[in-house]
mmCIF file of the N, C-alpha and C atoms, coordinates in Angstrom:
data_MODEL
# 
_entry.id   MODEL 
# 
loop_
_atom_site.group_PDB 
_atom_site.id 
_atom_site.type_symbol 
_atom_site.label_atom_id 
_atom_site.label_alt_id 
_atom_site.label_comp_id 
_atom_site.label_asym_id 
_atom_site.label_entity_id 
_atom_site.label_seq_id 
_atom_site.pdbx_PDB_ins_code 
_atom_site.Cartn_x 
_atom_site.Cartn_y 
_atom_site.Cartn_z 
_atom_site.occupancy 
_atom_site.B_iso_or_equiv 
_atom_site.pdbx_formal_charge 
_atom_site.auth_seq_id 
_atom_site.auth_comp_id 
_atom_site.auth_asym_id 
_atom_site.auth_atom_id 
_atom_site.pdbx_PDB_model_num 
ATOM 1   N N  . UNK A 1 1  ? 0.822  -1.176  0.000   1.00 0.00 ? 1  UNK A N  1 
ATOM 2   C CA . UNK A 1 1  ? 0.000  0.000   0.000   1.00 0.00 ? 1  UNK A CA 1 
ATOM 3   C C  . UNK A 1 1  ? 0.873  1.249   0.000   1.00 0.00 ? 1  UNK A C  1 
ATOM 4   N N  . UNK A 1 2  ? 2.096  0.853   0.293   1.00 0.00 ? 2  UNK A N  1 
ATOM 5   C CA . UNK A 1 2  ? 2.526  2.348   0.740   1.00 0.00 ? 2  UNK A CA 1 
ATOM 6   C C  . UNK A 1 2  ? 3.427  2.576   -0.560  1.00 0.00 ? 2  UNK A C  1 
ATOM 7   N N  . UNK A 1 3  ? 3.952  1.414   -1.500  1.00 0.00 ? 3  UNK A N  1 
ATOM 8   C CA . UNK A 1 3  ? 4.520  1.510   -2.450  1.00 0.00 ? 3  UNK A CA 1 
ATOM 9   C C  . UNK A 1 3  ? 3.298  2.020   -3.246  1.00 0.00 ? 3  UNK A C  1 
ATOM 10  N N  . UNK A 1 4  ? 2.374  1.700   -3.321  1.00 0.00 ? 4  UNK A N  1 
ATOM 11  C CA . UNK A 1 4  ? 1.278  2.118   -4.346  1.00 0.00 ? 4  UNK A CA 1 
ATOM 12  C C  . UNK A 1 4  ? 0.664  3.536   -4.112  1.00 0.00 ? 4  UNK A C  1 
ATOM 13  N N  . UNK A 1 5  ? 1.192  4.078   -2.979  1.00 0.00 ? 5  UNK A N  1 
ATOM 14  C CA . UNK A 1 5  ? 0.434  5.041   -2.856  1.00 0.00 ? 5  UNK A CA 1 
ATOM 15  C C  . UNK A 1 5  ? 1.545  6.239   -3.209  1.00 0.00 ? 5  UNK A C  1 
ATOM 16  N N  . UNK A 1 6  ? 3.358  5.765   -3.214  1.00 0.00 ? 6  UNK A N  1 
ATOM 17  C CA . UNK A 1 6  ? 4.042  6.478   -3.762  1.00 0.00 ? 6  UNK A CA 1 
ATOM 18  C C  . UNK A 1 6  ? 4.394  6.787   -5.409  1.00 0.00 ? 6  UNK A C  1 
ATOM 19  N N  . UNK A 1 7  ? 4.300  5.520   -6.005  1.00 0.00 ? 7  UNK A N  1 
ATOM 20  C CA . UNK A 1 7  ? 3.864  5.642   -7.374  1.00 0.00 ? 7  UNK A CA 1 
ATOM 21  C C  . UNK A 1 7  ? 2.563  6.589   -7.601  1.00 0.00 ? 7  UNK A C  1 
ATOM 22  N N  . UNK A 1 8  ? 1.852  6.201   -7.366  1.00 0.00 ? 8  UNK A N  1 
ATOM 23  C CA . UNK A 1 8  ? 0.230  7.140   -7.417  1.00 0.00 ? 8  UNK A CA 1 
ATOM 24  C C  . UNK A 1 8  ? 0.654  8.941   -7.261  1.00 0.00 ? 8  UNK A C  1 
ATOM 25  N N  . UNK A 1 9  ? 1.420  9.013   -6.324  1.00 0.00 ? 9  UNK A N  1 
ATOM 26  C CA . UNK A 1 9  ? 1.493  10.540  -5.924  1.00 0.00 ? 9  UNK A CA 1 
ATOM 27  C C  . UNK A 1 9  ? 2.891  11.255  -6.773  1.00 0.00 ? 9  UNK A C  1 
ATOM 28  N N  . UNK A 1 10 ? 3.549  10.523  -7.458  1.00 0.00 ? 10 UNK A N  1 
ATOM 29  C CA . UNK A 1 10 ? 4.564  10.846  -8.100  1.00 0.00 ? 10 UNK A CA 1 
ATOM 30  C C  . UNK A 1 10 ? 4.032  11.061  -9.475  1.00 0.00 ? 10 UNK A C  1 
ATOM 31  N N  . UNK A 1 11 ? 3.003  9.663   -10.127 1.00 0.00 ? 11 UNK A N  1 
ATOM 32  C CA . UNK A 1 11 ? 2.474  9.696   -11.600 1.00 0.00 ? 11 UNK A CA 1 
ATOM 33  C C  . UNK A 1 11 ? 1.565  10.909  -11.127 1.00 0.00 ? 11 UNK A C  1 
ATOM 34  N N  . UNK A 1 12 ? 0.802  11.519  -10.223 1.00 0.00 ? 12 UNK A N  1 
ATOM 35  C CA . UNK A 1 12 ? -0.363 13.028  -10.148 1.00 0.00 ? 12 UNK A CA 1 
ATOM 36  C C  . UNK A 1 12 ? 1.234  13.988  -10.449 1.00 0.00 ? 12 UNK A C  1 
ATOM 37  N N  . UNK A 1 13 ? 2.105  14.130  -9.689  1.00 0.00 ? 13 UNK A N  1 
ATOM 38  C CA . UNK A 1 13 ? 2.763  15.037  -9.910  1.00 0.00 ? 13 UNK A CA 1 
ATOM 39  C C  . UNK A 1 13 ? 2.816  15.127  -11.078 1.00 0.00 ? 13 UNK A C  1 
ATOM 40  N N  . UNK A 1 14 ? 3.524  14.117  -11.948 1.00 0.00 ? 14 UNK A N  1 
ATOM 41  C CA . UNK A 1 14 ? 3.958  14.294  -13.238 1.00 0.00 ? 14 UNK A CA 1 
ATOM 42  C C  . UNK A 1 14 ? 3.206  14.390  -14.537 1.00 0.00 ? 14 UNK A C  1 
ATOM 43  N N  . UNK A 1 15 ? 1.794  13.636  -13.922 1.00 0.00 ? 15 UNK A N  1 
ATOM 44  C CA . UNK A 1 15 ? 1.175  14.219  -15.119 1.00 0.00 ? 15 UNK A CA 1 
ATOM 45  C C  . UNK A 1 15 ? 0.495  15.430  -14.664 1.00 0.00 ? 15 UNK A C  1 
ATOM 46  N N  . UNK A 1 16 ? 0.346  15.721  -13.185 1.00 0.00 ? 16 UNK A N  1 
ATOM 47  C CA . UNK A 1 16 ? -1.222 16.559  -13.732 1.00 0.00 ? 16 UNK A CA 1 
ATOM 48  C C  . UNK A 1 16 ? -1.732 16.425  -13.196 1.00 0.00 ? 16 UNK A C  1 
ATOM 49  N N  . UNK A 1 17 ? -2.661 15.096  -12.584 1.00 0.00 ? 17 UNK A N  1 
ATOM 50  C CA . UNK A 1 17 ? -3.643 14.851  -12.514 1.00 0.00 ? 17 UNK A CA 1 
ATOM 51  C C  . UNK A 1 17 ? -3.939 14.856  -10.740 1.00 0.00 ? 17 UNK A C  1 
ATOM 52  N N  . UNK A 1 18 ? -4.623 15.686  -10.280 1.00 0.00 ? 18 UNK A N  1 
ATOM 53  C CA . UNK A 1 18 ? -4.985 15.817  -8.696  1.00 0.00 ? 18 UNK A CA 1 
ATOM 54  C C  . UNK A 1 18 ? -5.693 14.450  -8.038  1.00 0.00 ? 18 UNK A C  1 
ATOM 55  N N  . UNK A 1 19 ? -6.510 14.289  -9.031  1.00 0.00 ? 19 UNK A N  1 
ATOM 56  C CA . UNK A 1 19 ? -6.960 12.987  -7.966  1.00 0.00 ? 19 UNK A CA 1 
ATOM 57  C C  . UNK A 1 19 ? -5.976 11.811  -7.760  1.00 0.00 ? 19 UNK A C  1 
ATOM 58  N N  . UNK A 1 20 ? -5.230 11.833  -8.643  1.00 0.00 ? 20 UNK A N  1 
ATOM 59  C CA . UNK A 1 20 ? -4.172 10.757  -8.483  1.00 0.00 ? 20 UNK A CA 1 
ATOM 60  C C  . UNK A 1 20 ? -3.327 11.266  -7.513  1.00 0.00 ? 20 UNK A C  1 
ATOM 61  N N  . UNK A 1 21 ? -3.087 12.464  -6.886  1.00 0.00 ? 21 UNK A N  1 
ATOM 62  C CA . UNK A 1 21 ? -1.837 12.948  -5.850  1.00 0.00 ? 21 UNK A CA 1 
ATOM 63  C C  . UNK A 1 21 ? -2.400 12.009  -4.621  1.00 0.00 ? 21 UNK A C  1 
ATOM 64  N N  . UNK A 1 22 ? -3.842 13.334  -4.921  1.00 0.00 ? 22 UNK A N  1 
ATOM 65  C CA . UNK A 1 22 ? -4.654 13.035  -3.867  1.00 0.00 ? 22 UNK A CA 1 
ATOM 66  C C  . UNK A 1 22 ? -4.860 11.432  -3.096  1.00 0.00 ? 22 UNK A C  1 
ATOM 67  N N  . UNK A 1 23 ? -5.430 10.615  -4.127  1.00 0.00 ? 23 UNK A N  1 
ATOM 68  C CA . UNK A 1 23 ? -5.380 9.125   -3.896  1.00 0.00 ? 23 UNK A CA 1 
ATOM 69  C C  . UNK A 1 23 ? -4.051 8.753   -3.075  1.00 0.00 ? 23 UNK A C  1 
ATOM 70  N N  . UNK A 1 24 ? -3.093 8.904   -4.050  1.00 0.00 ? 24 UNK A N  1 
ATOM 71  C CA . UNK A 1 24 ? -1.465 8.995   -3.408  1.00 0.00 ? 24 UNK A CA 1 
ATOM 72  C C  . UNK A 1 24 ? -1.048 9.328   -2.053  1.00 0.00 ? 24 UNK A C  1 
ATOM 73  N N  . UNK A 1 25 ? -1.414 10.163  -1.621  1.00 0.00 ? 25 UNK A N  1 
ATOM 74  C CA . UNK A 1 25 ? -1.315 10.548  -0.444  1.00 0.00 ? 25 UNK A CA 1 
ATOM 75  C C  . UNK A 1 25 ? -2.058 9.981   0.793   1.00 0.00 ? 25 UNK A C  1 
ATOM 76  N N  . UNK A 1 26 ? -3.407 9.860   0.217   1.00 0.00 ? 26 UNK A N  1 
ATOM 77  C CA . UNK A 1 26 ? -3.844 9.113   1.371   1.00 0.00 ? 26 UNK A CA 1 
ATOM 78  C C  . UNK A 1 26 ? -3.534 7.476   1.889   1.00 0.00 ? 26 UNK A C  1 
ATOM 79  N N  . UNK A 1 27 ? -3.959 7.067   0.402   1.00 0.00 ? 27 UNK A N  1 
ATOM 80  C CA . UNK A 1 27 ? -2.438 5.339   0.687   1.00 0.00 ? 27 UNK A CA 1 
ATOM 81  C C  . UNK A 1 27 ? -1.150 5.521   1.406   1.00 0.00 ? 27 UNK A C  1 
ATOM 82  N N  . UNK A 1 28 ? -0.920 6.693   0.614   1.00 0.00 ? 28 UNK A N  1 
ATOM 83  C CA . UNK A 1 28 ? 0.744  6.819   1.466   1.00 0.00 ? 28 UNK A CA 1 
ATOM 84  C C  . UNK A 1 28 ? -0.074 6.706   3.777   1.00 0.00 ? 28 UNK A C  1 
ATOM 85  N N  . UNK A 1 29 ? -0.145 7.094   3.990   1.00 0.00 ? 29 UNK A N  1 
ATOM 86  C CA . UNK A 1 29 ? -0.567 7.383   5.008   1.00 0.00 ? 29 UNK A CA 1 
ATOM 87  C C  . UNK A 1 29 ? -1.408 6.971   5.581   1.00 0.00 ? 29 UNK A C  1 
ATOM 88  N N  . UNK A 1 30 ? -2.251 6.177   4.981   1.00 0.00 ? 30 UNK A N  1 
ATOM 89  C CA . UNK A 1 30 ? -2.675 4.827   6.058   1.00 0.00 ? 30 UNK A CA 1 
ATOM 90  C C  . UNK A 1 30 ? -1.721 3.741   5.820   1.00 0.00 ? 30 UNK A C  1 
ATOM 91  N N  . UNK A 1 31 ? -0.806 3.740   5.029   1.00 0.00 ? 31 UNK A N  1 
ATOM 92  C CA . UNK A 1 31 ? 0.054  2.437   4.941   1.00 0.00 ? 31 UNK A CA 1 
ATOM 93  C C  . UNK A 1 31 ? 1.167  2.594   5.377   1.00 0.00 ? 31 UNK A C  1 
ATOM 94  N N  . UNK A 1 32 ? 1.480  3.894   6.417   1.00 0.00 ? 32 UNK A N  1 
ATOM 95  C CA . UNK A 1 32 ? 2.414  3.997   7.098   1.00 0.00 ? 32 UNK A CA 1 
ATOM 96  C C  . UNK A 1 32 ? 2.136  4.104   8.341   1.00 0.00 ? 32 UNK A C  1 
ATOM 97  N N  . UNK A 1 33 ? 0.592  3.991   8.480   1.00 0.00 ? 33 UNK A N  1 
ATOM 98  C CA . UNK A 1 33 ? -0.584 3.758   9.967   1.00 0.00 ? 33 UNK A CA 1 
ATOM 99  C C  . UNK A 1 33 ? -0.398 3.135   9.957   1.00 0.00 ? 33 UNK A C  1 
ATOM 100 N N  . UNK A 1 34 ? -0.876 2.044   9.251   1.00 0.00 ? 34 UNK A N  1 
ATOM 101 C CA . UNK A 1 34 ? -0.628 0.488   9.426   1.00 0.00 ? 34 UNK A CA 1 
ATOM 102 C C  . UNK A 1 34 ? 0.653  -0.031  9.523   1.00 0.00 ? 34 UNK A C  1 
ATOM 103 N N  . UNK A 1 35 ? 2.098  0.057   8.930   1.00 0.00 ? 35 UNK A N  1 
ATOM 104 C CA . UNK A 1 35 ? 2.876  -0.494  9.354   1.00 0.00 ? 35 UNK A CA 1 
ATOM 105 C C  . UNK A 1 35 ? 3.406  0.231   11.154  1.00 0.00 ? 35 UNK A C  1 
ATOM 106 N N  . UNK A 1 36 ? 2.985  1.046   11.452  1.00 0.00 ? 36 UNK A N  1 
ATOM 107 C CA . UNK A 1 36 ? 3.757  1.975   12.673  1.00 0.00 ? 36 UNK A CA 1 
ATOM 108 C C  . UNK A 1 36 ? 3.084  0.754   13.392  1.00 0.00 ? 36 UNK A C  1 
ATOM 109 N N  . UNK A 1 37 ? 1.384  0.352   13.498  1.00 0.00 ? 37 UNK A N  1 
ATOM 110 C CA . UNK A 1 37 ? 0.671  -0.436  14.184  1.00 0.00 ? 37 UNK A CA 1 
ATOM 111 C C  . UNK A 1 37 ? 1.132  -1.565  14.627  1.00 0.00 ? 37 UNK A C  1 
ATOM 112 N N  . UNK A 1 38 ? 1.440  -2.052  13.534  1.00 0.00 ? 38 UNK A N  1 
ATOM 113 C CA . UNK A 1 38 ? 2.212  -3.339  13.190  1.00 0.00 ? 38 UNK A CA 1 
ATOM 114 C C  . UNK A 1 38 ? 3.243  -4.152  13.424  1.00 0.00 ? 38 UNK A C  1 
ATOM 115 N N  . UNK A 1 39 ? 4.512  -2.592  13.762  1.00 0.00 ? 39 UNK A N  1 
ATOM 116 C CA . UNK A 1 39 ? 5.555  -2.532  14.113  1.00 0.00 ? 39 UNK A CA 1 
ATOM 117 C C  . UNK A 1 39 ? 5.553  -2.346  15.748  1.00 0.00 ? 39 UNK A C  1 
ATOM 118 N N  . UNK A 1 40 ? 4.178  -1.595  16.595  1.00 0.00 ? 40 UNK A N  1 
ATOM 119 C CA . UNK A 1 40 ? 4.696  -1.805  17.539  1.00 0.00 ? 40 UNK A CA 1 
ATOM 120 C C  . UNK A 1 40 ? 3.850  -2.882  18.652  1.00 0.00 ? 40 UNK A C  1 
ATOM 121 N N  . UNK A 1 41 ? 3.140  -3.782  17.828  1.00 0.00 ? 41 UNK A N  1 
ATOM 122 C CA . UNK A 1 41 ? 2.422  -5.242  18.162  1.00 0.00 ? 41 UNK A CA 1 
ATOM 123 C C  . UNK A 1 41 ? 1.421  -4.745  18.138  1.00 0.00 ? 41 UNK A C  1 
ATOM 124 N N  . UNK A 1 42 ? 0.954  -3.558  18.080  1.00 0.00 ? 42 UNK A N  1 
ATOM 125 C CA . UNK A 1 42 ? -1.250 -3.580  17.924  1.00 0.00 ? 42 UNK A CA 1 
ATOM 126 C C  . UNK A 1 42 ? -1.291 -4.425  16.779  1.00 0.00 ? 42 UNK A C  1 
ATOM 127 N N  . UNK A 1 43 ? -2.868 -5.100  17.159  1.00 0.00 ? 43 UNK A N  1 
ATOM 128 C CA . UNK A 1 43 ? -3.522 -5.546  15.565  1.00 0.00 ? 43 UNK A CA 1 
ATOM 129 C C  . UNK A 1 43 ? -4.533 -5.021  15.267  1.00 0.00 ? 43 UNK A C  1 
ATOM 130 N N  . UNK A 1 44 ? -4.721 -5.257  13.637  1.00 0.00 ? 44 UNK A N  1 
ATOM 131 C CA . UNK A 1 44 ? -5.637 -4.163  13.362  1.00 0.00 ? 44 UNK A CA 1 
ATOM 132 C C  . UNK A 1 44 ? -6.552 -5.331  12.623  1.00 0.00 ? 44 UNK A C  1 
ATOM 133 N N  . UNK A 1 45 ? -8.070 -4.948  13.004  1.00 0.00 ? 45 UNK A N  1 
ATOM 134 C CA . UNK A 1 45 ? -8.541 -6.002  11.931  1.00 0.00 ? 45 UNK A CA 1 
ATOM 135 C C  . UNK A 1 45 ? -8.617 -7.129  12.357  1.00 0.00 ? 45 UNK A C  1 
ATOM 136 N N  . UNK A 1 46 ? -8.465 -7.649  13.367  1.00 0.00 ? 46 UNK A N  1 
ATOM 137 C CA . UNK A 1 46 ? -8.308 -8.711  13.338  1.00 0.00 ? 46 UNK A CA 1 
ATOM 138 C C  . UNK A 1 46 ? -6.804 -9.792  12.978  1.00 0.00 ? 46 UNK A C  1 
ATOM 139 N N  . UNK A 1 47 ? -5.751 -8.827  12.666  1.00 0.00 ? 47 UNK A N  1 
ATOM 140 C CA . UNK A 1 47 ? -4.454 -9.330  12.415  1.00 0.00 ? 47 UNK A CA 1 
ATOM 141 C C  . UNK A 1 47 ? -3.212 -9.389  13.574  1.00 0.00 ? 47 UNK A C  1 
ATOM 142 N N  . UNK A 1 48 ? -2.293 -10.092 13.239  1.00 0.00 ? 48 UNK A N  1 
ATOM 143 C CA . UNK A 1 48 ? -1.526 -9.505  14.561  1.00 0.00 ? 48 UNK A CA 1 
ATOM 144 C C  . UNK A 1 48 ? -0.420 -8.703  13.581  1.00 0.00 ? 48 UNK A C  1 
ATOM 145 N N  . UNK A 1 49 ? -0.152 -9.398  12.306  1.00 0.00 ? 49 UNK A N  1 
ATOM 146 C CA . UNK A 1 49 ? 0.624  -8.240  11.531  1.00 0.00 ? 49 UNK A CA 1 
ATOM 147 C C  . UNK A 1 49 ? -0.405 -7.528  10.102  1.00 0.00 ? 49 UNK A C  1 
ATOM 148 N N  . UNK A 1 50 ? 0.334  -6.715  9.357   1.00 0.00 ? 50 UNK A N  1 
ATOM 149 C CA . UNK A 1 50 ? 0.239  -5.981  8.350   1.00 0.00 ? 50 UNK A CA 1 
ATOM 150 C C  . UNK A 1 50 ? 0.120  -7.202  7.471   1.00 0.00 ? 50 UNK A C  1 
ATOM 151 N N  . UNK A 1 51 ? 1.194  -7.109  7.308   1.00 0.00 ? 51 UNK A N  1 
ATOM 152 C CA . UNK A 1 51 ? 1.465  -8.167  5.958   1.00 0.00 ? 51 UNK A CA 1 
ATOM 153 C C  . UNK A 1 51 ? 0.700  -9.439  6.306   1.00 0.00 ? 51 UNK A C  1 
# 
C-alpha cells in the first residue's frame, strides 16, 4: 500500500492529474498507519501483523 500510494502521488505530480496525488497521499498514510501499528504489536482487523 505504501509503495502504491508512492507511485500514485509521483504519476499526479507528473502528469497533472490531482486525484491521483490526492489518492497517493492518502495510501501513502494509512500504509504507514498500518505499518507503525504493526511494528509496535497492535492488531488491526483482526491481524496480529500488516502483511
Amino acid at each position: 500500500m505504501i509503495i502504491l500510494g508512492a507511485i500514485l502521488l509521483i504519476l499526479g505530480l507528473v502528469i497533472g492529474v490531482p486525484v491521483l496525488y490526492t489518492i497517493g497521499i492518502i495510501l501513502l498514510i494509512v500504509g504507514l498507519v498500518l505499518m507503525l501499528m504493526g511494528r509496535a504489536g497492535r492488531g488491526f482487523g483482526g491481524r496480529a501483523h500488516y502483511w
